[in-house]
PQR file of N, CA, C, O and H, with PARSE charges and radii, in Angstrom:
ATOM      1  N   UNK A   1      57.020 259.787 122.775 -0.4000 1.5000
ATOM      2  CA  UNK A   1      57.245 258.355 123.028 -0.0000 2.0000
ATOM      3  C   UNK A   1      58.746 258.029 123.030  0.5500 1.7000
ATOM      4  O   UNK A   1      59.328 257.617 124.034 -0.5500 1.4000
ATOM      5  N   UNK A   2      59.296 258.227 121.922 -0.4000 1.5000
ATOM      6  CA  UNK A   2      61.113 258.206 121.875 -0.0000 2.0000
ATOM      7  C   UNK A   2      61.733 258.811 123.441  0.5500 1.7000
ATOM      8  O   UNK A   2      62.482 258.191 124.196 -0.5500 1.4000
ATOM      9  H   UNK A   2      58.823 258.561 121.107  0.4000 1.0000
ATOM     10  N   UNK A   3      61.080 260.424 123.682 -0.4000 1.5000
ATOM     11  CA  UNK A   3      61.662 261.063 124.611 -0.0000 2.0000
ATOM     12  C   UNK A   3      61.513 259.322 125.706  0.5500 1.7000
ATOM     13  O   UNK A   3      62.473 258.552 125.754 -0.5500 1.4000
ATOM     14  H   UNK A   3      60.472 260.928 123.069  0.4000 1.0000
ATOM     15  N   UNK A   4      60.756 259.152 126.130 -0.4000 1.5000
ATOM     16  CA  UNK A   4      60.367 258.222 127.496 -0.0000 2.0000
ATOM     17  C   UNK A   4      61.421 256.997 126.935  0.5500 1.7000
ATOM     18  O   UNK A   4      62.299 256.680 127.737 -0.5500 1.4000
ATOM     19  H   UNK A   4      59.976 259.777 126.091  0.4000 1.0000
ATOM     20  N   UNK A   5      61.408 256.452 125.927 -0.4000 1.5000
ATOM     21  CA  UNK A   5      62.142 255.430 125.453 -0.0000 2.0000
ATOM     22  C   UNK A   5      63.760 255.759 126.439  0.5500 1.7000
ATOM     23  O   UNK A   5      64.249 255.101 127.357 -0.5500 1.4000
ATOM     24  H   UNK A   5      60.695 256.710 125.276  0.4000 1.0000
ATOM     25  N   UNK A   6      64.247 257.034 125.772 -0.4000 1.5000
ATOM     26  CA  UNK A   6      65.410 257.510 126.327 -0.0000 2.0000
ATOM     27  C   UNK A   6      65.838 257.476 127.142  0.5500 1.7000
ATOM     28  O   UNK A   6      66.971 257.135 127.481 -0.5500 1.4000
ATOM     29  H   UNK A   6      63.850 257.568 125.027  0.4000 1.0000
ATOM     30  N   UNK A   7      64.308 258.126 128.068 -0.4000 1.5000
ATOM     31  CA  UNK A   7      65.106 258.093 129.427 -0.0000 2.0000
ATOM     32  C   UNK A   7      65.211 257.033 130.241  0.5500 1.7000
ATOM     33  O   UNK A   7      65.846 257.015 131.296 -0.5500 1.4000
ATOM     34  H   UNK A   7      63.387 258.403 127.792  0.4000 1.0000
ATOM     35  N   UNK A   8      64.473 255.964 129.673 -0.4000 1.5000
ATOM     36  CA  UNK A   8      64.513 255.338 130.809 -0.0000 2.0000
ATOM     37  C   UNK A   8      65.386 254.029 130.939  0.5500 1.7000
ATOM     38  O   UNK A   8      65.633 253.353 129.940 -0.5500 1.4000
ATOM     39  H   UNK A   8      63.958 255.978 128.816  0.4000 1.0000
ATOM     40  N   UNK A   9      65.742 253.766 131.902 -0.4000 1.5000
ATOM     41  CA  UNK A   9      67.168 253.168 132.229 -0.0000 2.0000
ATOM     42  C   UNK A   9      67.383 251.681 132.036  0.5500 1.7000
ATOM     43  O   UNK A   9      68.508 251.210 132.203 -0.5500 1.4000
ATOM     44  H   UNK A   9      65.541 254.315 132.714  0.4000 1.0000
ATOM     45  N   UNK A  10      66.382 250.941 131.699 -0.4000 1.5000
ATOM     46  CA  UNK A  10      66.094 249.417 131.657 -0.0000 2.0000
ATOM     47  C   UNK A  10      66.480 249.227 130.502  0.5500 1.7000
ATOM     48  O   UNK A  10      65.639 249.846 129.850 -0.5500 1.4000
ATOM     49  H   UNK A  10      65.468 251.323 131.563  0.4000 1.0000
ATOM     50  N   UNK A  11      67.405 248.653 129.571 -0.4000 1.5000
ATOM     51  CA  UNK A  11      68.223 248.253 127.976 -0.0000 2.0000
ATOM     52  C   UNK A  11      66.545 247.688 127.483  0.5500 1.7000
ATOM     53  O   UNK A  11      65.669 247.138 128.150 -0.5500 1.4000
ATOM     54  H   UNK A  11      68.088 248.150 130.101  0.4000 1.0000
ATOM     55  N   UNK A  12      66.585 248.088 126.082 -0.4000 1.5000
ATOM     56  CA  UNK A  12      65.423 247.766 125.533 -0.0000 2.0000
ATOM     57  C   UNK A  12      65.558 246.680 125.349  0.5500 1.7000
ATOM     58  O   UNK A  12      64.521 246.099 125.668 -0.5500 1.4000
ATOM     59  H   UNK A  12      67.297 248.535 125.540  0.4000 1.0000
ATOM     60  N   UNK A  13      66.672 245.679 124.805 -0.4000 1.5000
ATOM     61  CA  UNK A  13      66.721 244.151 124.651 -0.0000 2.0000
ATOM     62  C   UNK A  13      65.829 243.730 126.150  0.5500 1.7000
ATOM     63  O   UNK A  13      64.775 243.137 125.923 -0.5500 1.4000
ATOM     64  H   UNK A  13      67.514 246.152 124.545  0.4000 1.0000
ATOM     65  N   UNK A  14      66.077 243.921 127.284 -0.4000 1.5000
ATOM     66  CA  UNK A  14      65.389 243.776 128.257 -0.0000 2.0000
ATOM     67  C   UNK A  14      64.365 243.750 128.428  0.5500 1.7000
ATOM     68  O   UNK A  14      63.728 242.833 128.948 -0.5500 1.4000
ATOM     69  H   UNK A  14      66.934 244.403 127.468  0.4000 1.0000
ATOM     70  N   UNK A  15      63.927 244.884 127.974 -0.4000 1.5000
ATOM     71  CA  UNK A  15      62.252 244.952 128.168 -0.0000 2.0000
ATOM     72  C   UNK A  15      60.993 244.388 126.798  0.5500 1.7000
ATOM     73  O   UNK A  15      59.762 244.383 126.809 -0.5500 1.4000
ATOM     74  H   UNK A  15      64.444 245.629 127.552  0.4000 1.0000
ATOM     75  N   UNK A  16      62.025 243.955 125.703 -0.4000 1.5000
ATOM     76  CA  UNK A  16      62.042 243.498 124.803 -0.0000 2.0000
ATOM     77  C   UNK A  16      61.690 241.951 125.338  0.5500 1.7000
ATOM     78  O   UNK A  16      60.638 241.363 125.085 -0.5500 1.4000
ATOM     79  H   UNK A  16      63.025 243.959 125.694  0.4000 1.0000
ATOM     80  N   UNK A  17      62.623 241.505 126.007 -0.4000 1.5000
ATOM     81  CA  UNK A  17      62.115 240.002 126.449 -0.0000 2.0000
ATOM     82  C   UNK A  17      61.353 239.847 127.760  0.5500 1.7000
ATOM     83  O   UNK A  17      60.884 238.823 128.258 -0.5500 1.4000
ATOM     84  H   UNK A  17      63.477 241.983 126.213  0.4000 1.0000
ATOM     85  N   UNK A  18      61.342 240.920 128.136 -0.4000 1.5000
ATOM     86  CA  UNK A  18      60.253 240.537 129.258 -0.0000 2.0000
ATOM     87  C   UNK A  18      58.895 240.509 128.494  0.5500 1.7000
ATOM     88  O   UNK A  18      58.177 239.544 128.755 -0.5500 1.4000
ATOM     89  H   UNK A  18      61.722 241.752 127.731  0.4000 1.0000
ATOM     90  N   UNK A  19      58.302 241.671 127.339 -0.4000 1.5000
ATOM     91  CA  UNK A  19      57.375 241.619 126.790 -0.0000 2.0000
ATOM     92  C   UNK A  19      57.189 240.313 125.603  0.5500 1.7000
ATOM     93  O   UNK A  19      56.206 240.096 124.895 -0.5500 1.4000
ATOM     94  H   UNK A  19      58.885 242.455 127.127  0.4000 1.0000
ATOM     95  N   UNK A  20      57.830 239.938 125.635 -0.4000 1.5000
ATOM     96  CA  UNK A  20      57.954 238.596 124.853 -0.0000 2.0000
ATOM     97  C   UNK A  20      57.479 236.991 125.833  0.5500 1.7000
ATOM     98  O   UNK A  20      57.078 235.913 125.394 -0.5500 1.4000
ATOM     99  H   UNK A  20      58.628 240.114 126.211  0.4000 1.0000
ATOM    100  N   UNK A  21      57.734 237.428 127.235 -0.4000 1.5000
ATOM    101  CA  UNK A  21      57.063 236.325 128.322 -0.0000 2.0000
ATOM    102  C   UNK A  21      56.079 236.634 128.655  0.5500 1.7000
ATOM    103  O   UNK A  21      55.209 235.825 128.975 -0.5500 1.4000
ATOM    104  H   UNK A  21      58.060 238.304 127.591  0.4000 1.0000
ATOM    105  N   UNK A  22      55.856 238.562 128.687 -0.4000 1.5000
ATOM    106  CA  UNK A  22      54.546 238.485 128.925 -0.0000 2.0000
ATOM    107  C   UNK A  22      53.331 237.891 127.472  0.5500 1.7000
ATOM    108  O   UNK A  22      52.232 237.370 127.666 -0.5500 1.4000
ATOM    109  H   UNK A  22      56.563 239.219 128.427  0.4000 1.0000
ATOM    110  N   UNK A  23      53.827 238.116 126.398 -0.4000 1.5000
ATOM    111  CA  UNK A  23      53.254 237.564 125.420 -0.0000 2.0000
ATOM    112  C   UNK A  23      53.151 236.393 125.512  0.5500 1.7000
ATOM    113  O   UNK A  23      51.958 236.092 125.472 -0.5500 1.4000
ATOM    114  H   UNK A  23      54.719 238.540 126.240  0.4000 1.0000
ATOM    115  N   UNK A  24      54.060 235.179 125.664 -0.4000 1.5000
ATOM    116  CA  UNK A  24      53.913 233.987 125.854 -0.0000 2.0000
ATOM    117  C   UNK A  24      52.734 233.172 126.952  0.5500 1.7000
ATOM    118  O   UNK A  24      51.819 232.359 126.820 -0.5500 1.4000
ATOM    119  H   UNK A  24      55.029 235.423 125.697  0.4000 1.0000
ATOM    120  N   UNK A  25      53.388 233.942 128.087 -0.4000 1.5000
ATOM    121  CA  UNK A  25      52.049 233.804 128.808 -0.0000 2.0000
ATOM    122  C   UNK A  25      50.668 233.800 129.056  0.5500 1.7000
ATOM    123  O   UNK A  25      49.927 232.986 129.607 -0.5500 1.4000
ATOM    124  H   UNK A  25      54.131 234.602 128.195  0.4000 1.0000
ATOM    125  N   UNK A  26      50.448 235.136 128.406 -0.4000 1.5000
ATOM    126  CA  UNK A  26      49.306 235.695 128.332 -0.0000 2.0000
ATOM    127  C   UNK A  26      48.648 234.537 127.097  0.5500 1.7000
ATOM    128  O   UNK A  26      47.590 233.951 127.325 -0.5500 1.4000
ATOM    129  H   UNK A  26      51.050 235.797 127.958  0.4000 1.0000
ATOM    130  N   UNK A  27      49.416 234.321 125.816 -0.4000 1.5000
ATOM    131  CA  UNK A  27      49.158 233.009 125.259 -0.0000 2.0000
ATOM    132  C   UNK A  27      49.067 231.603 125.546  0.5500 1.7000
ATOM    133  O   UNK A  27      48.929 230.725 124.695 -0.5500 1.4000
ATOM    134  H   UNK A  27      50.276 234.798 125.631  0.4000 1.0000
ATOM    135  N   UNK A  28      49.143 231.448 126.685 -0.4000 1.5000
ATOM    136  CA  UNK A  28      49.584 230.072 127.417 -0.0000 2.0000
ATOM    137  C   UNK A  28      47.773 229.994 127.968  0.5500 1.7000
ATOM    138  O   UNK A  28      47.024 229.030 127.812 -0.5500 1.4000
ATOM    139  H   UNK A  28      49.254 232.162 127.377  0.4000 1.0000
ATOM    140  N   UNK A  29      47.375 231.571 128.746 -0.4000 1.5000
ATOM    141  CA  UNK A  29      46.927 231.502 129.410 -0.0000 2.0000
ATOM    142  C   UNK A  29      45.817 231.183 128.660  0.5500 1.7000
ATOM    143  O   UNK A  29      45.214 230.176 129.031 -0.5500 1.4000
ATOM    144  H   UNK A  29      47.984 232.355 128.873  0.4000 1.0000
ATOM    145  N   UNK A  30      45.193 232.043 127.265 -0.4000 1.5000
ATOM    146  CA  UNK A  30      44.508 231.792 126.558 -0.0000 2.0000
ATOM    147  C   UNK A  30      44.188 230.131 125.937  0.5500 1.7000
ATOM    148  O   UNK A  30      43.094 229.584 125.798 -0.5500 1.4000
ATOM    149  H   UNK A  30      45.683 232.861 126.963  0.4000 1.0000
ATOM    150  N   UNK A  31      45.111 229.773 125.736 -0.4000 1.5000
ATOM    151  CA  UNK A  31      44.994 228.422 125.083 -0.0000 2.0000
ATOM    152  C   UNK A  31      45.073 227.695 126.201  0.5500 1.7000
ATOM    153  O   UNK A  31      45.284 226.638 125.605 -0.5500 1.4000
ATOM    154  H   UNK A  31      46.000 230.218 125.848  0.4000 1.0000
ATOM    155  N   UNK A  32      45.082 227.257 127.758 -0.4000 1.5000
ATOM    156  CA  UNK A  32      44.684 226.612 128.381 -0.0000 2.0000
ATOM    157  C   UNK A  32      43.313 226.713 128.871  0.5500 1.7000
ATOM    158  O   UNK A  32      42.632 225.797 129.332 -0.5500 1.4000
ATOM    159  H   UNK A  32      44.910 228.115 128.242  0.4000 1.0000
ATOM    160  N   UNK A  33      42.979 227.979 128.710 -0.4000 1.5000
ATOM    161  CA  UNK A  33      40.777 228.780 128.722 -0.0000 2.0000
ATOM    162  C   UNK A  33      40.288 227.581 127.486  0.5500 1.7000
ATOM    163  O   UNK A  33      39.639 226.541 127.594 -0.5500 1.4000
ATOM    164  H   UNK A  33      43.532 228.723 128.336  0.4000 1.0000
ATOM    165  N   UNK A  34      40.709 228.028 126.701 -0.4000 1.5000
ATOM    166  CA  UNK A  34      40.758 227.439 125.439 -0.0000 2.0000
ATOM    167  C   UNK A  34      40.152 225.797 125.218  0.5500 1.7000
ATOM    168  O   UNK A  34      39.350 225.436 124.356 -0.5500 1.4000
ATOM    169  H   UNK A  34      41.236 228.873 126.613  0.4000 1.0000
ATOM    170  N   UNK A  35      40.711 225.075 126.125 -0.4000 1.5000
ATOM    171  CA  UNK A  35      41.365 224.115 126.291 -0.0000 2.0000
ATOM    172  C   UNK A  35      40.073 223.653 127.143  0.5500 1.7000
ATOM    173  O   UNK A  35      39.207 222.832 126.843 -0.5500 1.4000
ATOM    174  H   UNK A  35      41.362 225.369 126.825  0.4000 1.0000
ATOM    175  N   UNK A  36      40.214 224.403 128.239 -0.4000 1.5000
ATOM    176  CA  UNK A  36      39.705 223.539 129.081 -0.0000 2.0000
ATOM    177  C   UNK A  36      37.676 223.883 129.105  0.5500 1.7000
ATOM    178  O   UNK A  36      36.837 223.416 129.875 -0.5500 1.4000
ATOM    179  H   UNK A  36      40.918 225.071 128.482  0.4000 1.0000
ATOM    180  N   UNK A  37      37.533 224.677 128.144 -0.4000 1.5000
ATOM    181  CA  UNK A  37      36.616 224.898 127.888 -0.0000 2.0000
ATOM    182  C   UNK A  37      35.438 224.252 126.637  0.5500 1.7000
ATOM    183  O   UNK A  37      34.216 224.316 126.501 -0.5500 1.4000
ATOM    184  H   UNK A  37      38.215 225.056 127.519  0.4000 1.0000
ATOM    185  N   UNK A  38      36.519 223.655 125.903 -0.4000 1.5000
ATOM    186  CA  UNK A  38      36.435 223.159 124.912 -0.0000 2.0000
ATOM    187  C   UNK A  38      34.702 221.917 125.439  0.5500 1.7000
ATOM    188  O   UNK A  38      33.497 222.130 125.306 -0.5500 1.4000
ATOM    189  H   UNK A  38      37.511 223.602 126.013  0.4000 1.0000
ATOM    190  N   UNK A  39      35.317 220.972 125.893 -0.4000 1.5000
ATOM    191  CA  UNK A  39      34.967 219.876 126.863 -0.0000 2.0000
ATOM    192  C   UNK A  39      33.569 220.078 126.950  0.5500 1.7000
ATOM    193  O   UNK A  39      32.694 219.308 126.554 -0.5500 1.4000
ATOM    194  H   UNK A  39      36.296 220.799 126.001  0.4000 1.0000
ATOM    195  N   UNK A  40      33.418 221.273 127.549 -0.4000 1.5000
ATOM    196  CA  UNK A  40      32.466 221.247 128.526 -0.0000 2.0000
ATOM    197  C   UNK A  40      31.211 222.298 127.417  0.5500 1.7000
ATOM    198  O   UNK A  40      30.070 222.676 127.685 -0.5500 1.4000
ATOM    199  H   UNK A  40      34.129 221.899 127.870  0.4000 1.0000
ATOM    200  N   UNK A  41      31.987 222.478 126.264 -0.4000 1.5000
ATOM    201  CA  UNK A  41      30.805 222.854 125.112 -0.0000 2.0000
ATOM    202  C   UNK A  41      30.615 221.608 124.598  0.5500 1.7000
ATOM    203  O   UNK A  41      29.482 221.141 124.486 -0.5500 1.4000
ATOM    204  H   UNK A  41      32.913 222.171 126.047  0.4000 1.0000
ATOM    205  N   UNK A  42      31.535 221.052 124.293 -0.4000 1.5000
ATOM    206  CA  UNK A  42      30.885 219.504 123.629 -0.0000 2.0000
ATOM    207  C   UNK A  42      30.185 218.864 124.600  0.5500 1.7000
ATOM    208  O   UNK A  42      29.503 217.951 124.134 -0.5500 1.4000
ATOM    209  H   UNK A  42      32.456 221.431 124.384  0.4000 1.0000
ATOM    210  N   UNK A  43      30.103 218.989 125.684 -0.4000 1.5000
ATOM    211  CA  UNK A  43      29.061 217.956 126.496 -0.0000 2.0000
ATOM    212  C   UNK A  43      28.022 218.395 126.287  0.5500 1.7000
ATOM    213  O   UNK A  43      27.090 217.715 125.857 -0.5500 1.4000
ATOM    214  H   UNK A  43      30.656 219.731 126.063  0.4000 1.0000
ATOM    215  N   UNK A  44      27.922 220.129 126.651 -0.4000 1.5000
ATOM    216  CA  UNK A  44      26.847 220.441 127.149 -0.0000 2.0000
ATOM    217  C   UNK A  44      26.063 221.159 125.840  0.5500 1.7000
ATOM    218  O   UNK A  44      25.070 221.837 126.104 -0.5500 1.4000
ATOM    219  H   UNK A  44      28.678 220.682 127.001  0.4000 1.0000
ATOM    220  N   UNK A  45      26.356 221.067 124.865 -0.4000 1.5000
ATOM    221  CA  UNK A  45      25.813 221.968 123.371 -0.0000 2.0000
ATOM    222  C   UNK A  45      25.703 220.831 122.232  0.5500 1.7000
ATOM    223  O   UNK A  45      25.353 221.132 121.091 -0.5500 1.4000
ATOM    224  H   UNK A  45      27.163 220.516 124.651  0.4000 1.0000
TER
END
């Protein structure tokens, strides 16, 4: 795992914050499911 870390050419701060938007997102995405789902159990349950 380190070896691949090494080689590869993208600065980890970098890929560090890209995985940090993909986290955000992927949380965004959840809590708008979330969200908009909510509704439609209280109507229908």
């Amino acid at each position: 795992m380190m070896k691949i870390l090494a080689i590869n050419p993208i600065s980890f701060k970098k890929r560090m914050i890209e995985f940090l938007f993909d986290y955000l997102f992927i949380l965004a995405y959840l809590g708008l499911l979330f969200l908009s789902s909510m509704p439609i159990y209280i109507i229908f349950f």
